[in-house]
C-alpha positions in Angstrom: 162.0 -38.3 132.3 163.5 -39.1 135.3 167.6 -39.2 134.9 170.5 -40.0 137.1 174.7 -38.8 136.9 177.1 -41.0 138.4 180.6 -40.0 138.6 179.8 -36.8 136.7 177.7 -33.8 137.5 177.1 -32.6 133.5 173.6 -31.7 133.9 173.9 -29.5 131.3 175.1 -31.7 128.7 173.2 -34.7 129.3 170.2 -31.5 129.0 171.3 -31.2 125.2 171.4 -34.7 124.5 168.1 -35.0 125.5 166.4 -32.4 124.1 167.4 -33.4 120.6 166.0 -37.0 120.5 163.0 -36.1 122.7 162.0 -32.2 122.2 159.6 -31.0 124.9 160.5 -34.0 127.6 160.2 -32.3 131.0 163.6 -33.7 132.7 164.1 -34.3 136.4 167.6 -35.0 138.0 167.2 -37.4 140.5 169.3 -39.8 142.8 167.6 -42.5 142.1 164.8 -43.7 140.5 161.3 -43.7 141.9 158.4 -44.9 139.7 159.2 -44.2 136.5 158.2 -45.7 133.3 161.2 -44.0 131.4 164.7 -43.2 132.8 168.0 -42.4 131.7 171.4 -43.2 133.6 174.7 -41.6 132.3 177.4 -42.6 134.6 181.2 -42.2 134.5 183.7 -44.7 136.2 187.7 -44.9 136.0 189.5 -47.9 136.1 193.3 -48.0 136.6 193.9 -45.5 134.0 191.2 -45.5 131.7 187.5 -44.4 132.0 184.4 -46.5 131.6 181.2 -44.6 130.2 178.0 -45.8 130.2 174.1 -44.9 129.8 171.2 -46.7 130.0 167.7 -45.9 128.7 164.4 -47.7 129.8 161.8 -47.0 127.1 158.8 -48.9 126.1 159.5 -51.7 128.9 162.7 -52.5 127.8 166.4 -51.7 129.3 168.8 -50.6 126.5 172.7 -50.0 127.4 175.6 -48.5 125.8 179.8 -48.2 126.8 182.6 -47.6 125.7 186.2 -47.1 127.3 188.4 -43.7 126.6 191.7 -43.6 128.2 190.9 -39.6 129.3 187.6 -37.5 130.7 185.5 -35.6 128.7 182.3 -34.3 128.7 182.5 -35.0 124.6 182.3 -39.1 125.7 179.7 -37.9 127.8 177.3 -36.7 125.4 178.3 -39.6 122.6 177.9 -41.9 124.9 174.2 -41.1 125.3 173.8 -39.9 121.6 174.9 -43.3 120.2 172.3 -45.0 122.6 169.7 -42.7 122.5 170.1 -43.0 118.4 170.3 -46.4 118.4 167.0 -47.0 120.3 165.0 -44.2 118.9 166.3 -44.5 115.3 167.2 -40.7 114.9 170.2 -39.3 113.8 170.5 -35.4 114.5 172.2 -34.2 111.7 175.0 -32.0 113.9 176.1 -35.0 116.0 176.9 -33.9 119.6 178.1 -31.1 118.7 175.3 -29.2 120.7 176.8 -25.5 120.6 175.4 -22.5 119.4 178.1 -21.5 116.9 179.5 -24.2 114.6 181.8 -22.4 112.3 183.2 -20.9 115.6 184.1 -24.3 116.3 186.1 -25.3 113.0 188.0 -21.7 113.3 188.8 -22.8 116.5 190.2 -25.7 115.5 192.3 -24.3 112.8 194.0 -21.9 114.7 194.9 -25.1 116.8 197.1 -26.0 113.7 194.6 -28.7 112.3 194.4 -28.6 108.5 190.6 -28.6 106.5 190.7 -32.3 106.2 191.4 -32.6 109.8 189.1 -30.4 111.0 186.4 -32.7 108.6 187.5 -35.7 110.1 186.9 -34.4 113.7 183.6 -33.2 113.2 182.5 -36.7 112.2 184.3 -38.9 113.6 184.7 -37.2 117.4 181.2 -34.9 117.0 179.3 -37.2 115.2 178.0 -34.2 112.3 176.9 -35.5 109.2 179.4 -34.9 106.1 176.4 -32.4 104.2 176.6 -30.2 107.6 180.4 -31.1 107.8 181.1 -29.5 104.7 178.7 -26.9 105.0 180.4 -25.6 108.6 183.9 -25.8 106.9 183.1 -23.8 104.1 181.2 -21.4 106.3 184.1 -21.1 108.1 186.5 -20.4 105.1 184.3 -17.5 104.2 184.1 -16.0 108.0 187.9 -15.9 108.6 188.6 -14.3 105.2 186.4 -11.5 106.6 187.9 -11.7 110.1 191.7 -11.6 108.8 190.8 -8.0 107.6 188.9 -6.7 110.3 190.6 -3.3 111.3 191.7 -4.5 115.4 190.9 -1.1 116.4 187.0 -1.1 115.5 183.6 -1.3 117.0 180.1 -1.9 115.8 177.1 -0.8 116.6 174.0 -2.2 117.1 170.8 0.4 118.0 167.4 -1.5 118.7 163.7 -0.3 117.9 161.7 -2.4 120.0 158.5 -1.6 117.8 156.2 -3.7 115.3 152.9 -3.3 114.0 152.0 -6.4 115.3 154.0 -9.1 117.1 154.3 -12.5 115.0 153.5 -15.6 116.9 156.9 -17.0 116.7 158.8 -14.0 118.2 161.4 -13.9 121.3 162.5 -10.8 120.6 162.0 -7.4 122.7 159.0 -5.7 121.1 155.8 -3.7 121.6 152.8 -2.9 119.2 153.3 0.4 117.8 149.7 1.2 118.1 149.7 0.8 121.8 152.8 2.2 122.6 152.3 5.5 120.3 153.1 7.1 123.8 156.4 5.9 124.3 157.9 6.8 121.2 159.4 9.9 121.4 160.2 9.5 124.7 161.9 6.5 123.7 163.8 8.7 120.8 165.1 11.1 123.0 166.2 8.8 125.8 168.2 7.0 122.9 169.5 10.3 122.0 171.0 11.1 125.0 172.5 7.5 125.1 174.1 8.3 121.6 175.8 10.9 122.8 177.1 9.5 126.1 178.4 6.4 124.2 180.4 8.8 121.0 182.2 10.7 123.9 183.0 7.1 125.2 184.0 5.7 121.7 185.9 8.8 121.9 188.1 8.5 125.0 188.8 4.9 124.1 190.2 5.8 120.7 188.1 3.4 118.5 187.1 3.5 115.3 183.1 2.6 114.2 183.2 -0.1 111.1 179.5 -1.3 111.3 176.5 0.3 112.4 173.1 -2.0 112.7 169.8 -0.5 113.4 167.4 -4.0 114.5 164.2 -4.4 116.5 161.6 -4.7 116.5 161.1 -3.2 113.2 162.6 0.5 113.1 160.5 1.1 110.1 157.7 0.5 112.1 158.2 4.3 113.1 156.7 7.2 111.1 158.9 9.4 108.7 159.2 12.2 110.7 160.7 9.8 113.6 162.8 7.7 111.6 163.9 10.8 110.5 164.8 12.1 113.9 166.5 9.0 115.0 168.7 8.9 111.9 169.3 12.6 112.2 170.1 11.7 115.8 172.5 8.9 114.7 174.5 11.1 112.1 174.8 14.0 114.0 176.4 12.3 117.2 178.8 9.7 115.8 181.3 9.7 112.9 180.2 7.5 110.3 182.8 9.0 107.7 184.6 5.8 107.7 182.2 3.0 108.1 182.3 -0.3 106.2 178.4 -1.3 106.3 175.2 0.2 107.7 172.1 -2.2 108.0 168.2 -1.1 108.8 165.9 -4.0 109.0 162.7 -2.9 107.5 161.6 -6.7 108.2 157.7 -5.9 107.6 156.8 -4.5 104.0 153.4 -3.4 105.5 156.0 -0.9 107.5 157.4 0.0 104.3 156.8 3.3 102.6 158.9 5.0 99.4 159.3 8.2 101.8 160.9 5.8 105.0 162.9 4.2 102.1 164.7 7.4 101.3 164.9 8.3 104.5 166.8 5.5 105.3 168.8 5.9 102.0 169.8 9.9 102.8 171.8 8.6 105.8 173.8 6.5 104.3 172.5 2.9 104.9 172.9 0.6 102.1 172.1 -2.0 103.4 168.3 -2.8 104.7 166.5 -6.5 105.2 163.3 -7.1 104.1 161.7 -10.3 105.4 159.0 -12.0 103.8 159.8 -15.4 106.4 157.8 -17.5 103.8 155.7 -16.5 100.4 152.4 -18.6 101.3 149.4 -16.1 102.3 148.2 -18.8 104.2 151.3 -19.2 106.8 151.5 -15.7 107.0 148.1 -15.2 108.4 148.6 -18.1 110.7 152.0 -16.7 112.1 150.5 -12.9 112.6 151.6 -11.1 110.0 149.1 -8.3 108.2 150.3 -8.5 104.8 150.7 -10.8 101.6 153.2 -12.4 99.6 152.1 -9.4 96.9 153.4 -6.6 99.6 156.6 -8.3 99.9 157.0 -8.6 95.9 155.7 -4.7 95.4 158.2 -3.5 99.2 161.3 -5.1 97.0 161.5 -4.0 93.8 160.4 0.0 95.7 163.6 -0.9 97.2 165.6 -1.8 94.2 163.7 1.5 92.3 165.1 3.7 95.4 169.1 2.2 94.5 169.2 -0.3 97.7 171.8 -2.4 96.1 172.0 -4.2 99.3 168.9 -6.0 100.0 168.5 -9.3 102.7 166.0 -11.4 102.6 164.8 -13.8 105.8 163.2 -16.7 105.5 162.1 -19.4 108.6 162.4 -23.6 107.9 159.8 -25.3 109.5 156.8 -22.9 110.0 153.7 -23.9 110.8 151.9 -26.1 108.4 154.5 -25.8 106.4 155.9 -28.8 104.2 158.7 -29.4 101.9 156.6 -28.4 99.0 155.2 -24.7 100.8 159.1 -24.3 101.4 160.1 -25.3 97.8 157.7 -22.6 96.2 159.1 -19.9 98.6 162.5 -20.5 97.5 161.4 -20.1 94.1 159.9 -16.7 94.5 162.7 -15.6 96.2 164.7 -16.7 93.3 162.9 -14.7 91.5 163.5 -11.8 93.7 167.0 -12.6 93.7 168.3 -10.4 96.8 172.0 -10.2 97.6 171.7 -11.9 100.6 169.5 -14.4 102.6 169.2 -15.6 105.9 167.2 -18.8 106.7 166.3 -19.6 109.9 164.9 -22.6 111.7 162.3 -22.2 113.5 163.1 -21.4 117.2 160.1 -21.6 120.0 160.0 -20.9 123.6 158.7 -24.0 125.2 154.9 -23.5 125.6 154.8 -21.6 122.7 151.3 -21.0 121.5 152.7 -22.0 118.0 154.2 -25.4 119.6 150.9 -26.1 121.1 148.5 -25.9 118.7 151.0 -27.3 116.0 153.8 -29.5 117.5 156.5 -27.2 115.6 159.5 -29.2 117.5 158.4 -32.9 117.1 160.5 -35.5 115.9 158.4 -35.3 112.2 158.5 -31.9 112.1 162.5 -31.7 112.9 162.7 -34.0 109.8 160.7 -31.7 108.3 162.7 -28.6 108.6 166.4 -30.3 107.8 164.7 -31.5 104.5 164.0 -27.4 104.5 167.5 -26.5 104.9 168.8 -28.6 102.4 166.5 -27.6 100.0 167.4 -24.2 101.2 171.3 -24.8 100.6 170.7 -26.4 97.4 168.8 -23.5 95.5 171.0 -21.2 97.3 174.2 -22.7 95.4 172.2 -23.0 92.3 171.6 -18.8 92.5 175.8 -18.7 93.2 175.3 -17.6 96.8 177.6 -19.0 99.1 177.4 -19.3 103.2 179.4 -16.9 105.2 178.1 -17.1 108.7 175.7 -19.7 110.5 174.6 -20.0 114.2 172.1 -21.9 116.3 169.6 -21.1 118.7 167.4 -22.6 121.5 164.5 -24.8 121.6 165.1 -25.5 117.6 163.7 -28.3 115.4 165.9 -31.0 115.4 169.0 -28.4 117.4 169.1 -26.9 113.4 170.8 -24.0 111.6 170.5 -20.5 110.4 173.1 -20.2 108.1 173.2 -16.6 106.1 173.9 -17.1 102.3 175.3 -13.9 99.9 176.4 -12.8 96.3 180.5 -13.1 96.7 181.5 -9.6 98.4 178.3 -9.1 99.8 178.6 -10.8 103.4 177.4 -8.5 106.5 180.1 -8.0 108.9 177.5 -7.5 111.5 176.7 -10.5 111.3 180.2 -12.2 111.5 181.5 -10.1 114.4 179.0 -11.1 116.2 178.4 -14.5 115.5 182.2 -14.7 116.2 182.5 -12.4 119.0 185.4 -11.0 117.7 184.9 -7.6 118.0 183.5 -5.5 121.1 179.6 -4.3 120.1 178.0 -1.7 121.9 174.6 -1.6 122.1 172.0 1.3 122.6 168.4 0.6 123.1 166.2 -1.2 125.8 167.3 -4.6 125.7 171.0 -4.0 124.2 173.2 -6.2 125.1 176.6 -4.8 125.0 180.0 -7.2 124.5 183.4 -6.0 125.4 186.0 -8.2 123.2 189.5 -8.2 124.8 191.1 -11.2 123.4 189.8 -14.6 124.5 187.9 -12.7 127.1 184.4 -11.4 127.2 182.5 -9.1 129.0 178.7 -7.9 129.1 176.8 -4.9 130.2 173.1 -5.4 129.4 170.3 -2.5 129.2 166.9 -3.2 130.7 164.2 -4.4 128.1 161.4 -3.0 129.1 160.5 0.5 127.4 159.2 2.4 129.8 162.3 1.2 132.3 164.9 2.1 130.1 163.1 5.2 129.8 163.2 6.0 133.4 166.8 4.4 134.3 168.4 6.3 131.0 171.4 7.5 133.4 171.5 3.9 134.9 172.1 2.2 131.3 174.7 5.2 131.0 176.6 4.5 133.5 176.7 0.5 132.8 178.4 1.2 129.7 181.0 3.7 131.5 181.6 1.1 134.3 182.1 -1.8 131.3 184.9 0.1 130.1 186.1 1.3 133.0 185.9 5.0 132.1 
């Protein structure tokens, strides 16, 4: 797809717009227009004192326009401008309007603490972001839930987040930094003791600065993809080299139940997690096998109620909308088992891809049918989520997602993860240990990153280097 800017240069935005009416549409940004059976202009042009904004499409043979004229600039007309066309032509609606960003309840809190009431805040999503009213209401009661939590987060806190970058085997959907366990049996304890040392380097710098530590996370990966004697060591580790006397909520994803074992569970209960996620993704054998995953619906029934039998009273649940397959009626019997299952929490995702994917290839996850697909998914989601009395407390988006979708995290009342608040909110400085960390210095409206390499055997190796990163972020 060839496209052109005049009077503007917002690449980036016109990128969004795209993307979400025609997923996988390889976009050049031209001049002009050379040979092309499709193009898009989006063009910006002031008159006197107001501003004239335009696109045109050419699809199928035919020329389609659309204007309108705003007395100021913005690249919010931009984007509309192109939506409502783009919509019109194409006969899609994206539920979330233009409002393309990655965190939507961020959004409405933003907007609140700009003076604007609920109602307002409602009528601007709509009417100036184009949302939907179901994903309207749904980011404004999100939102209610997040700032209730934020309003009592202790000013002088931290969380951390500690990464395993290990799985037994890696699922076909996965972006995140992991290795096979079996192959990389090697790297383990060296990768132990190199987080070790980074434990103790960062509690001397948590030290110095005077914080206090309110959340701990332990992700991956899958940590319980590590045997009992190392998740004992790295737990050990953890205990012995920060003060956890005083901290709110400690998470350990045991994602895989074929990870699970009643030992690893009480490990991971002696050191004072209460919280753990175990995450079945979907309850049909057959999309498990097709997305990687070696073991059944049955494992994930039997991993759970071990859990509940060891006194987790905190138990998470993930679950992905738009999977492989997949239709409204695979989704509808997951949601029931997990009903059954009832966790405290649960998390469910849409279906992010890489583009190229092998997933993507072979099945056309991000289509147009299959973005339709995966919003029937969330509502059916929401709905039997409200019918258990869960309510949503925190939601964000991701890349290269069906139909620019949701995960939205839903909980018993008083069981919300702060984790996942703080962070979705960047609110509160997180400090990260592990290859791949990313670490986030919150001071006030600004924020600033140090980032740890992601490769194993490099973090490994450059230990002092990641060190020092952290030190250097904080100036110490």
């Amino acid at each position: 797809m060839q496209i052109i800017l005049k009077g503007n240069n917002e690449e980036y935005a016109v990128r969004d717009i795209v993307r979400l009416f025609l997923p996988g549409c390889n976009m050049e940004f031209c001049e002009k227009i050379h040979n092309s059976d499709e193009y898009i202009i989006v063009s910006v042009k002031k008159n006197d004192e107001e501003y004239e904004y335009y696109s045109e499409f050419l699809n199928e043979g035919n020329i389609h326009t659309h204007s309108f004229i705003k007395p100021d600039y913005s690249k919010n007309h931009i984007k509309r401008v192109l939506y409502e066309l783009l919509s019109d032509v194409l006969n899609i609606t994206p539920p979330w309007g233009i409002l393309t960003g990655i965190r939507p309840s961020k959004k409405v809190i933003e907007l609140w603490n700009e003076g604007h009431t609920k109602p307002e805040s409602a009528r601007i999503l709509k009417e100036d972001f184009l949302a939907s009213h179901k994903k309207t209401i749904l980011a404004i009661e999100t939102a209610s839930y997040e700032k209730d939590i934020i309003d009592k987060m202790d000013k002088n806190s931290v969380s951390l987040y500690i990464g395993i970058p290990f799985c037994p085997t890696r699922c076909s959907y996965c972006s995140f930094i992991s290795q096979s366990i079996k192959f990389s049996s090697k790297l383990i304890k060296p990768y132990l003791d190199a987080l070790k040392t980074e434990f103790h380097h960062t509690a001397e710098l948590i030290k110095k600065l005077g914080y206090n530590i309110e959340t701990v996370y332990i992700g991956g990966g899958t940590p319980t993809s590590l045997d009992e004697e190392n998740l004992c060591t790295l737990l050990d580790n953890l205990n012995s080299t920060f003060d956890l006397s005083n901290i709110k909520e400690f998470t350990v994803e045991a994602g895989r139940p074929d990870t699970i074992t009643r030992d690893k569970l009480r490990i991971i209960k002696k050191s004072g997690a209460e919280r753990i996620s175990i995450n079945p993704q979907t309850m049909n054998d057959k999309t498990l096998r097709i997305i990687g995953r070696c073991h059944t619906a049955e494992d994930i029934r039997e991993k759970f109620h071990m859990a509940r039998e060891e006194g987790f009273r905190h138990i998470n649940t993930d679950l992905i909308a738009g999977l492989p397959g997949e239709d409204e009626k695979d989704f509808g019997y997951t949601l029931s088992e997990i009903e059954k299952l009832n966790p405290d929490s649960v998390t469910v995702h849409s279906l992010s891809l890489k583009k190229g994917a092998y997933l993507d290839r072979q099945y056309n996850c991000l289509s147009t049918q299959a973005s339709n697909i995966a919003n029937n998914m969330i509502d059916m989601a929401c709905d039997k989520m409200y019918s258990m009395g869960k309510r949503p407390y925190y939601m964000y988006r991701q890349k290269n997602t069906a139909g620019n979708l949701e995960n939205i995290g839903f909980c018993d009342p008083y069981k919300e993860s702060l984790y996942n608040i703080y962070i979705m909110q960047e609110i509160q400085t997180i400090i990260a240990m592990g290859s791949g960390g990313s670490t986030k210095r919150v001071m006030g409206d600004r924020i600033e990153r140090c980032f740890n390499v992601k490769e194993v055997s490099e973090y490994i190796n450059r230990i002092d280097e990641m060190i020092e990163r952290k030190y250097k972020l904080f100036e110490i």
